[in-house]
ROBALO-845420 format. One record per residue (C-alpha): residue number from 1; residue in three letters; x, y, z. Coordinates in nm, 4 decimals. Layout:
% residues N
<num=NUM | residuo=ALA | x=X | y=Y | z=Z>
...
***
This chain:
% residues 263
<num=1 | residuo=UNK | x=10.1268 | y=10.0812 | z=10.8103>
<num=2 | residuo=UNK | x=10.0744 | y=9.7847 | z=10.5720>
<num=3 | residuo=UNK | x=10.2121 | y=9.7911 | z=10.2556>
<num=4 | residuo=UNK | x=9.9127 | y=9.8128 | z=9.9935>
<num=5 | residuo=UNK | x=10.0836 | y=9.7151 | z=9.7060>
<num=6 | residuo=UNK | x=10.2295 | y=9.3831 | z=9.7841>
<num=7 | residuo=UNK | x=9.8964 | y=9.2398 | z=9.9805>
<num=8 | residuo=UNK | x=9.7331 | y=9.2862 | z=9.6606>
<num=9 | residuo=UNK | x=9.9553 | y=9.1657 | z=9.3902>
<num=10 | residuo=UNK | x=9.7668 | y=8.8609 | z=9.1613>
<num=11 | residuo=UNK | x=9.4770 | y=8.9119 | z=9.4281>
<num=12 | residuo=UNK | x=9.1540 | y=8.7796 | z=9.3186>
<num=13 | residuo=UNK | x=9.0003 | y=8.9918 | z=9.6035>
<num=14 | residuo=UNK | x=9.1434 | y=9.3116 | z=9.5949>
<num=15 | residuo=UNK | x=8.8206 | y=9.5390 | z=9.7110>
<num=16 | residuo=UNK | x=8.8204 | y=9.3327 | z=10.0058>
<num=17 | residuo=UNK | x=9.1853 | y=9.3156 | z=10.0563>
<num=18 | residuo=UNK | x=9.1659 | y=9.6875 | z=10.0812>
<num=19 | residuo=UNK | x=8.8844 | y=9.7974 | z=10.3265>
<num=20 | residuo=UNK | x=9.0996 | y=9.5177 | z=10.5608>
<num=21 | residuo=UNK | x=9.4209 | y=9.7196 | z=10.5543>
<num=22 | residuo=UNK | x=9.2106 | y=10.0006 | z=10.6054>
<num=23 | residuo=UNK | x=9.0102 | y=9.8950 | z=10.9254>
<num=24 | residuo=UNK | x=9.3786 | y=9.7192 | z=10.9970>
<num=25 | residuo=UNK | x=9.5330 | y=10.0547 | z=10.9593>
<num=26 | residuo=UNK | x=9.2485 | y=10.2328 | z=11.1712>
<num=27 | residuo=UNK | x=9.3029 | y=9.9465 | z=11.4159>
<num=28 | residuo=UNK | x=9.7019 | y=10.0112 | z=11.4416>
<num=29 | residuo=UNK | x=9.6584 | y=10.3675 | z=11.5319>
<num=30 | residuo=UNK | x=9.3551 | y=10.4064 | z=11.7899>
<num=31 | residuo=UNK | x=9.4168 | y=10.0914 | z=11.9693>
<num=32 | residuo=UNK | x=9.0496 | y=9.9776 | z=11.9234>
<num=33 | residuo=UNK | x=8.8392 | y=9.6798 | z=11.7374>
<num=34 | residuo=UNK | x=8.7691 | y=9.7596 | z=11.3896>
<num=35 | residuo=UNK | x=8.5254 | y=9.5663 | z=11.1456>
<num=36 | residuo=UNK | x=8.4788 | y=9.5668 | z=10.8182>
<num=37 | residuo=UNK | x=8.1238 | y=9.4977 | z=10.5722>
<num=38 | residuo=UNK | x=7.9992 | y=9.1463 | z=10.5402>
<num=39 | residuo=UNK | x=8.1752 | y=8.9777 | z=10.3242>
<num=40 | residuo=UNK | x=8.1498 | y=8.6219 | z=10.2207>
<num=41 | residuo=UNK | x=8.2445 | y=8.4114 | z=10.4740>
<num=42 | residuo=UNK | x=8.4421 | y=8.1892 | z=10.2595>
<num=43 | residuo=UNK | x=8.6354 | y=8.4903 | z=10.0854>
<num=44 | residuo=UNK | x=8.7176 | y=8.6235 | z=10.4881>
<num=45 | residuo=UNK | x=8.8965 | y=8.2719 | z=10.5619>
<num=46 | residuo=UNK | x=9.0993 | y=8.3438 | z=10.2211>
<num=47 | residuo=UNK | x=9.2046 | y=8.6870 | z=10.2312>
<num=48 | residuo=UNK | x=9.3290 | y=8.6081 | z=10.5982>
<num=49 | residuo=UNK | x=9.5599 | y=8.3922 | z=10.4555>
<num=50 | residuo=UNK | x=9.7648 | y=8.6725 | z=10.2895>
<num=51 | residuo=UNK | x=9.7567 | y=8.7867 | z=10.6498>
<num=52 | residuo=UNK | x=9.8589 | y=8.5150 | z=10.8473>
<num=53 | residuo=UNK | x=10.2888 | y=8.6825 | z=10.8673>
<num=54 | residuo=UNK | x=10.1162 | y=9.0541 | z=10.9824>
<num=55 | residuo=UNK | x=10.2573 | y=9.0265 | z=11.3383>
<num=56 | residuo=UNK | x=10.1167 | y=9.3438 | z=11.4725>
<num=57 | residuo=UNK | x=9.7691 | y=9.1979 | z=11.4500>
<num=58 | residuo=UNK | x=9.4604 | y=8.9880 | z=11.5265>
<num=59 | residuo=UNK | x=9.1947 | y=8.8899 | z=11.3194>
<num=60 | residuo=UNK | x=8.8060 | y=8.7616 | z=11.4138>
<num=61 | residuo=UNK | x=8.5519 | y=8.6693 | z=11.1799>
<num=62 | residuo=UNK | x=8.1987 | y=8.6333 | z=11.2792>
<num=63 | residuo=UNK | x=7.8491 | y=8.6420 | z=11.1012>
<num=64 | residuo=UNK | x=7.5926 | y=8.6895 | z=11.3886>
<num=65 | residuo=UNK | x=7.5707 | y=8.3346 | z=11.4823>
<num=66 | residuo=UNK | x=7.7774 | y=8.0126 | z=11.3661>
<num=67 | residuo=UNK | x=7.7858 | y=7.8818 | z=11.0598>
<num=68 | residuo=UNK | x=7.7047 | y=8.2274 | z=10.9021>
<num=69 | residuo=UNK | x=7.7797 | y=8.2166 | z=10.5160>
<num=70 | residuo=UNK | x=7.8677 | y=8.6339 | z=10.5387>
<num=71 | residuo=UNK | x=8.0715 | y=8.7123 | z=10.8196>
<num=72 | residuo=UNK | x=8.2601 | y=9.0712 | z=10.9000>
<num=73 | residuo=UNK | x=8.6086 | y=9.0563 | z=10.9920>
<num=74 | residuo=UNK | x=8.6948 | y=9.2180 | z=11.3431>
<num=75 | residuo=UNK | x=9.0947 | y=9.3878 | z=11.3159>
<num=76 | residuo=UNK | x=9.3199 | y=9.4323 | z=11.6311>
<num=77 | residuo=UNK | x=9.6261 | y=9.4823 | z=11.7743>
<num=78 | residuo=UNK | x=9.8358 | y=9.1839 | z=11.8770>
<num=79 | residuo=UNK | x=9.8895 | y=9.3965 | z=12.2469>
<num=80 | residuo=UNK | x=9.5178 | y=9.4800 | z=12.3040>
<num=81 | residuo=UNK | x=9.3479 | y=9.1388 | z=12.2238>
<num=82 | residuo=UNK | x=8.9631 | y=9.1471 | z=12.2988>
<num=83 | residuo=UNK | x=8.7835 | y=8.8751 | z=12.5096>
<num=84 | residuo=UNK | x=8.5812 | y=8.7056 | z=12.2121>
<num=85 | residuo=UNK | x=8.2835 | y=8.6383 | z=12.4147>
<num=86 | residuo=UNK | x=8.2314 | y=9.0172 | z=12.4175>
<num=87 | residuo=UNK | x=8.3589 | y=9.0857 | z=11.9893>
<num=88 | residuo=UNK | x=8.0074 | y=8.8572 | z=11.9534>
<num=89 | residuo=UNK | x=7.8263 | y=9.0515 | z=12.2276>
<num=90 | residuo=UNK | x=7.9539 | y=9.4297 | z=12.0539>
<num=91 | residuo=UNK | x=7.8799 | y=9.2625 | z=11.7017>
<num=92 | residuo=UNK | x=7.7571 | y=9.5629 | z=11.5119>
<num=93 | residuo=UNK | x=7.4487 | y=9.4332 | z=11.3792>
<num=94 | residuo=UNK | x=7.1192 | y=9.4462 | z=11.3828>
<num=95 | residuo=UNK | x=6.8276 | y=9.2078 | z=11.3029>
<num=96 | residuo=UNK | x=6.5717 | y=9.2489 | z=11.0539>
<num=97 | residuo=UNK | x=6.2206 | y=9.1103 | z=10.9989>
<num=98 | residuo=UNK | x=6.0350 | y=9.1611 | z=10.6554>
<num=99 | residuo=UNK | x=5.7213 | y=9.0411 | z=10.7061>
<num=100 | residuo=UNK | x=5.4642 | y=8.9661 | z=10.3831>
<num=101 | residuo=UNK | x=5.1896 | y=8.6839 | z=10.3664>
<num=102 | residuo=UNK | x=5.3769 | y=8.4831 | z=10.0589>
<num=103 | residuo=UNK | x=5.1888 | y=8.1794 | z=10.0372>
<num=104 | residuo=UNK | x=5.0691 | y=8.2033 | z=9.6563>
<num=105 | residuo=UNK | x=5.3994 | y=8.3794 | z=9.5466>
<num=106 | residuo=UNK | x=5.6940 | y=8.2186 | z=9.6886>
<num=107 | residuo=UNK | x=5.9847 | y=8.4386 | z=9.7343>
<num=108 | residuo=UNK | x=6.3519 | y=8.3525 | z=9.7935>
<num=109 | residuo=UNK | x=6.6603 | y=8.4531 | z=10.0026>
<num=110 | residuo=UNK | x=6.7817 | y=8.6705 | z=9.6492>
<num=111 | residuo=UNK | x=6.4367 | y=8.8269 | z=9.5830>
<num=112 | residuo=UNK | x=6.4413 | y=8.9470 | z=9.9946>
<num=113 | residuo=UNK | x=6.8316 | y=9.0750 | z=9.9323>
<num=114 | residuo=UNK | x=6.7147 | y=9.2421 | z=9.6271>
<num=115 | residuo=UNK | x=6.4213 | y=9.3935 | z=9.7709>
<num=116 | residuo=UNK | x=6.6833 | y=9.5754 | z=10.0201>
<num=117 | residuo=UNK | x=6.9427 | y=9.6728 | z=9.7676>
<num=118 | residuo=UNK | x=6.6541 | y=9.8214 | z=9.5652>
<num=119 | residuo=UNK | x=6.5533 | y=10.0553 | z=9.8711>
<num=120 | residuo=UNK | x=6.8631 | y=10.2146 | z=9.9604>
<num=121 | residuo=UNK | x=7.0796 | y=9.9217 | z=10.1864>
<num=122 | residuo=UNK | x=7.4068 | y=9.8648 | z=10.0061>
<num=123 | residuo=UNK | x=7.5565 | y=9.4921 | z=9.9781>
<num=124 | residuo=UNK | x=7.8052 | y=9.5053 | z=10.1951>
<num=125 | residuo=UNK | x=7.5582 | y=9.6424 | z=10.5136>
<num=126 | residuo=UNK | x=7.3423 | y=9.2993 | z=10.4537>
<num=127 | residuo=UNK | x=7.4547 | y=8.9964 | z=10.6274>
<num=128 | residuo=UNK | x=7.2555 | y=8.6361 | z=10.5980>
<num=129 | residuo=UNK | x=6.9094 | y=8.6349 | z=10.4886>
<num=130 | residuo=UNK | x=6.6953 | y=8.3240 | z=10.5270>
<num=131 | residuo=UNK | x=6.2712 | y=8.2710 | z=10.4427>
<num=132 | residuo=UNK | x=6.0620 | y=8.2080 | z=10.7358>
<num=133 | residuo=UNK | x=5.8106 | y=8.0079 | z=10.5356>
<num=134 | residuo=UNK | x=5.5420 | y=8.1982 | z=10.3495>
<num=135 | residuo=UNK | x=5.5395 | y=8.4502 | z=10.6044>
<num=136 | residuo=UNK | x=5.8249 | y=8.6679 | z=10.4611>
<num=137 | residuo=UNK | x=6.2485 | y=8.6612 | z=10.6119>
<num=138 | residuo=UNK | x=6.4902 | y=8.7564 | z=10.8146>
<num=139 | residuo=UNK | x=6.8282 | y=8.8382 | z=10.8444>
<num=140 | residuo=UNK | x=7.1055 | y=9.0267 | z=10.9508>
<num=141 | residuo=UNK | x=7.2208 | y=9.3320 | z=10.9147>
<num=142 | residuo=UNK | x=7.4885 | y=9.6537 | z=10.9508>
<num=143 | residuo=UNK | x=7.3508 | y=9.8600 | z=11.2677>
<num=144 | residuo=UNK | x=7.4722 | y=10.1492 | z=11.0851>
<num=145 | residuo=UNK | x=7.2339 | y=10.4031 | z=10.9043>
<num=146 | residuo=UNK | x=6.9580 | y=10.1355 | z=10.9025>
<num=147 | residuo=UNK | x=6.6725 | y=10.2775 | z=11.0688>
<num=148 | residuo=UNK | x=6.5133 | y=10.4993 | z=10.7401>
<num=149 | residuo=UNK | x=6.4039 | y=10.1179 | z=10.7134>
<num=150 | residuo=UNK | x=6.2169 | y=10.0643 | z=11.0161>
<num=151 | residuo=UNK | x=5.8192 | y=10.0614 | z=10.9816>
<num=152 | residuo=UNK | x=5.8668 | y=10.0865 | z=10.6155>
<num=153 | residuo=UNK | x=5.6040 | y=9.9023 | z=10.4246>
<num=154 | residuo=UNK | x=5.7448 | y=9.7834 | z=10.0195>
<num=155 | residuo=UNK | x=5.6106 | y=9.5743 | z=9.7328>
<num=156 | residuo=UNK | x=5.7963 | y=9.2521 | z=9.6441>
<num=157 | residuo=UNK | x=5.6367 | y=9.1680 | z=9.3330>
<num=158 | residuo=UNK | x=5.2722 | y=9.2386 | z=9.4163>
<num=159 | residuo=UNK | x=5.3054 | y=9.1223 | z=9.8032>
<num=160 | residuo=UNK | x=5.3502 | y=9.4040 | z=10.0770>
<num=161 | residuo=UNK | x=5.6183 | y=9.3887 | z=10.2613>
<num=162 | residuo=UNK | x=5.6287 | y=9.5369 | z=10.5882>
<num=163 | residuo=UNK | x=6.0315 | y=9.5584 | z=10.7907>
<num=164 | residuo=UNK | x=6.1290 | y=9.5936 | z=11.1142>
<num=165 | residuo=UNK | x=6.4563 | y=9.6267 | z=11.2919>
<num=166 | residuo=UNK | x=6.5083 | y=9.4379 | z=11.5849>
<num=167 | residuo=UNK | x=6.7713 | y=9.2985 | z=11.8539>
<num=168 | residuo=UNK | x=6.9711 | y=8.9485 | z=11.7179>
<num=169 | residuo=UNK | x=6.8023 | y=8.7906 | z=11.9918>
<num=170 | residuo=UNK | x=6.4850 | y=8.8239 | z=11.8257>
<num=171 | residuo=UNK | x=6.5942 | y=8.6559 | z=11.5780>
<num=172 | residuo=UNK | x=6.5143 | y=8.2813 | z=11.4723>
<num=173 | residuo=UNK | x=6.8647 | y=8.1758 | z=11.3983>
<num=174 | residuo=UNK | x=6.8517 | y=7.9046 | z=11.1039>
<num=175 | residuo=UNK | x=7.0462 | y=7.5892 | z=11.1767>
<num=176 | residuo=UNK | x=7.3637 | y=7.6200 | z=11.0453>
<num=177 | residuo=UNK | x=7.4992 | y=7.3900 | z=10.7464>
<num=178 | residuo=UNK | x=7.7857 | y=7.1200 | z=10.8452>
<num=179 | residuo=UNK | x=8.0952 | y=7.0783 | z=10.5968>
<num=180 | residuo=UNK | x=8.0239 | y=6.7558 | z=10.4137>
<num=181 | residuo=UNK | x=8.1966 | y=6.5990 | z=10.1406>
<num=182 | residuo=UNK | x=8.0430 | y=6.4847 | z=9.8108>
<num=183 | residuo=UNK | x=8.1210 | y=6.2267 | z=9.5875>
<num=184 | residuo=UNK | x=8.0227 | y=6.2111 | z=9.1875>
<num=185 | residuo=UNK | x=8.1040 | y=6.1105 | z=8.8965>
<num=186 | residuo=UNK | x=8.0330 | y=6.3202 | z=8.5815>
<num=187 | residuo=UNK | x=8.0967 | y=6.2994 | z=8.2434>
<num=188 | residuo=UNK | x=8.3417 | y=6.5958 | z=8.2449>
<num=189 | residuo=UNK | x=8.5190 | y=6.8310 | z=8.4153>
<num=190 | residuo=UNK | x=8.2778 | y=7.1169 | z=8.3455>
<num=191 | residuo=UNK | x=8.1835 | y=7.4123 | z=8.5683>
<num=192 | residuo=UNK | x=7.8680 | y=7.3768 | z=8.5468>
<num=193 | residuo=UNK | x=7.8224 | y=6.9785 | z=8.5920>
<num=194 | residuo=UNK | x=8.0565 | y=6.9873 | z=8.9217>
<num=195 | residuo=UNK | x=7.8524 | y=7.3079 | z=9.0089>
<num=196 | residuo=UNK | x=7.5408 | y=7.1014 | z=8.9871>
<num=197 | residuo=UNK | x=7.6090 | y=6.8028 | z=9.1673>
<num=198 | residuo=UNK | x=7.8177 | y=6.9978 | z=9.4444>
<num=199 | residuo=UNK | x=7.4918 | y=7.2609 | z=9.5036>
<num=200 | residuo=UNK | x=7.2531 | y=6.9738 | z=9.4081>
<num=201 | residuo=UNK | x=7.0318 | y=7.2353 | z=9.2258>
<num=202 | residuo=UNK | x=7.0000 | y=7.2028 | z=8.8060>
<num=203 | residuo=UNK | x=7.2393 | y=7.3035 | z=8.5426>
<num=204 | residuo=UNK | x=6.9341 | y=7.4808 | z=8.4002>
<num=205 | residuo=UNK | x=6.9652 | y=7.7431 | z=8.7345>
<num=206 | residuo=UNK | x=7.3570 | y=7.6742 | z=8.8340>
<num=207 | residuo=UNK | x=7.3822 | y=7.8729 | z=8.4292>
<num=208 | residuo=UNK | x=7.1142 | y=8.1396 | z=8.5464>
<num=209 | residuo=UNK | x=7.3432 | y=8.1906 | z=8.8587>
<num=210 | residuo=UNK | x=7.6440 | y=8.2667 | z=8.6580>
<num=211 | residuo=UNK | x=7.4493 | y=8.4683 | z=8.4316>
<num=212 | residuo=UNK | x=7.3830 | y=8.6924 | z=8.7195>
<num=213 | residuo=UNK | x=7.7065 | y=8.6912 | z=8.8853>
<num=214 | residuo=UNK | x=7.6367 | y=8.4720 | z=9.2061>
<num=215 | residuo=UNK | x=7.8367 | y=8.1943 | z=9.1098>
<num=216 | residuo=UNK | x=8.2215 | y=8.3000 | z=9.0999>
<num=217 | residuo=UNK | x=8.5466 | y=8.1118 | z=9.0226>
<num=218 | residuo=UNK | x=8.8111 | y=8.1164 | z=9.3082>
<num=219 | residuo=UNK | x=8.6587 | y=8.4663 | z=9.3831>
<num=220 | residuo=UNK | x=8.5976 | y=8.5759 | z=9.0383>
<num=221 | residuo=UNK | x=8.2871 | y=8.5872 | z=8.8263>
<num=222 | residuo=UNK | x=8.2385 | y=8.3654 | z=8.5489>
<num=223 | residuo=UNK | x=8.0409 | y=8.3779 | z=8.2449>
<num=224 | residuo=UNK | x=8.0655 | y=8.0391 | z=8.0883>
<num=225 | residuo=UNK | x=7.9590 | y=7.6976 | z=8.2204>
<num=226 | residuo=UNK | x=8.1743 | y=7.5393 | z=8.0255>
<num=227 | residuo=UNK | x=8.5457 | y=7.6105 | z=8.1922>
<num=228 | residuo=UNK | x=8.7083 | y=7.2977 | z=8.3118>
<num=229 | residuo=UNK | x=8.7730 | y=7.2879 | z=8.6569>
<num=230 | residuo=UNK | x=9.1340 | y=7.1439 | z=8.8510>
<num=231 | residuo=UNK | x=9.1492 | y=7.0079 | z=9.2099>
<num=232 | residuo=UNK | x=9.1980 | y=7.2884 | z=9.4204>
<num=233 | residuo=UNK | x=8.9465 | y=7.5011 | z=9.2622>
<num=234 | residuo=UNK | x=8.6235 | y=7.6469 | z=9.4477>
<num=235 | residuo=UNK | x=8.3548 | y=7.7549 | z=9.3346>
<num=236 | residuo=UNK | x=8.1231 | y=7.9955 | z=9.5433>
<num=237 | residuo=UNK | x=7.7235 | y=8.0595 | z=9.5077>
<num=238 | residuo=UNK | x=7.5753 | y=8.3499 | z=9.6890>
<num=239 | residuo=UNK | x=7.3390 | y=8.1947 | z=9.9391>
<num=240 | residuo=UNK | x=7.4548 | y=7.8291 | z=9.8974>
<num=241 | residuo=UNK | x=7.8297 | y=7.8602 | z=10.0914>
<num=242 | residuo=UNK | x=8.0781 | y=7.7131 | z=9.8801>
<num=243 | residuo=UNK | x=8.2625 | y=7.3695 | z=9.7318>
<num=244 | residuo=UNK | x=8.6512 | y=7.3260 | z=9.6780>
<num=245 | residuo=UNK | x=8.7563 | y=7.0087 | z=9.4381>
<num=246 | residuo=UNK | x=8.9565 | y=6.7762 | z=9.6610>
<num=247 | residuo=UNK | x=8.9879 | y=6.5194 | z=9.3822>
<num=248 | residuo=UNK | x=8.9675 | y=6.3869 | z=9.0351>
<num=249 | residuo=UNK | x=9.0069 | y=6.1133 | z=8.9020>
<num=250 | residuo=UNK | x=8.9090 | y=5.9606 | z=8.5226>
<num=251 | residuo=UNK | x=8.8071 | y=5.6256 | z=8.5396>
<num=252 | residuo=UNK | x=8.8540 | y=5.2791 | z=8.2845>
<num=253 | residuo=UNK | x=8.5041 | y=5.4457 | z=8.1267>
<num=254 | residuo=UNK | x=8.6651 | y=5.7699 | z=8.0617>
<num=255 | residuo=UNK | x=8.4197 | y=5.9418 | z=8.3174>
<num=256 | residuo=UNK | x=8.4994 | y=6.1510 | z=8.5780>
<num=257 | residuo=UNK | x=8.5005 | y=6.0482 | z=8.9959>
<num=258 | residuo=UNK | x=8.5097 | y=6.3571 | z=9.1665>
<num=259 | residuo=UNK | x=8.5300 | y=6.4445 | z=9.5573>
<num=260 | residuo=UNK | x=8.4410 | y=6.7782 | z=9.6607>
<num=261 | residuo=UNK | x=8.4424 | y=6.9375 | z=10.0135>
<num=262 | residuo=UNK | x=8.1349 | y=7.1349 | z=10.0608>
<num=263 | residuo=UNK | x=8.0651 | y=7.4004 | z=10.3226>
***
């Protein structure tokens, strides 16, 4: 069994450090595949990390289609590796469709996510979301306990919404979003001028995103836009992926050059 304690000493992810060990756990003892919720796909590539000396087993992360930004992390045993052409065929999702005419009240990805926490679908069962113009989103996922959705009609705002569950394949799979790197220079270290130029949205709505608790700190929420940030930091905003600080440098102007790595 894997030792609890020391996995999650200093963690900044400890709720998602645990449900690992446990699928890990359920994994060791019935010699089967075991997935967890969707998590961030950036905080699955750094939890594995604190995995990477557990002999005994494999890990798989996968979001329904590449370049997901929330992912599920398949556990098994080193002896009884999968084929992983068939972990993404057995990928326990579903698709869903929430179809609404939106073309004189524009929603977004969060207003969609919300719209499904609000009616019974807890976080972790939701995968990617994207708009499909003005005629509503889709998304993916948990196939588990998902059908008291099906047929449902709901109000966003004032628009009806109408969902349906369907197969992946029905899906129409956004193009995923390439790692890139970004060069600024800003006036200061701050979190929420780095945040800005590395999201390329305002300061105005990078400060509404902390507010709410989508933008996080190396994994942890953040209240103030005003932190100064160090290389090696990265930042994370729910919908947007996330950017790490590769660089920075002051220059003869005493302004910042910054290079970030953005995925």
């Amino acid at each position: 069994m894997i030792d609890l304690k020391e996995l999650l000493t200093n963690s900044n992810y400890k709720k998602e450090i645990e449900e690992l060990i446990h699928v890990s756990n359920l994994s060791l003892k019935h010699w089967q595949t075991y997935w967890t919720g969707f998590i961030s796909t950036f905080i699955c590539e750094e939890i594995l990390k604190e995995f990477e000396n557990l002999n005994d087993f494999k890990f798989f992360v996968f979001g329904g289609y590449t370049s997901a930004q929330r992912s599920k992390i398949a556990c098994f045993r080193e002896d009884n590796i999968p084929d992983e052409n068939k972990l993404k065929r057995d990928f326990p999702a579903k698709g869903i469709q929430m179809n609404g005419n939106f073309l004189f009240d524009n929603a977004t990805q969060d207003d969609f996510r919300s719209l499904l926490v609000n009616n019974g679908l807890v976080e972790d069962k939701i995968g990617d979301l994207w708009t499909t113009g003005d005629r509503g989103a889709q998304g993916i996922i948990d196939e588990s306990k998902v059908d008291f959705l099906n047929e449902k009609i709901f109000y966003l705002r004032d628009v009806k919404v109408k969902i349906k569950i369907v197969g992946l394949d029905e899906l129409q799979i956004p193009i995923g979003r390439s790692q890139k790197i970004i060069n600024t220079v800003e006036a200061s270290t701050r979190l929420d001028a780095i945040a800005s130029a590395g999201f390329r949205i305002s300061r105005t709505k990078i400060l509404e995103r902390l507010e709410t608790g989508m933008l996080k700190l190396n994994g942890k929420a953040v209240k103030k836009g005003t932190v100064n940030l160090k290389v090696g930091d990265k930042l994370q905003l729910d919908n947007k992926g996330f950017i790490e600080i590769l660089d920075l440098e002051i220059t003869k102007r005493e302004r910042w050059k910054i290079k970030l790595l953005r995925k």
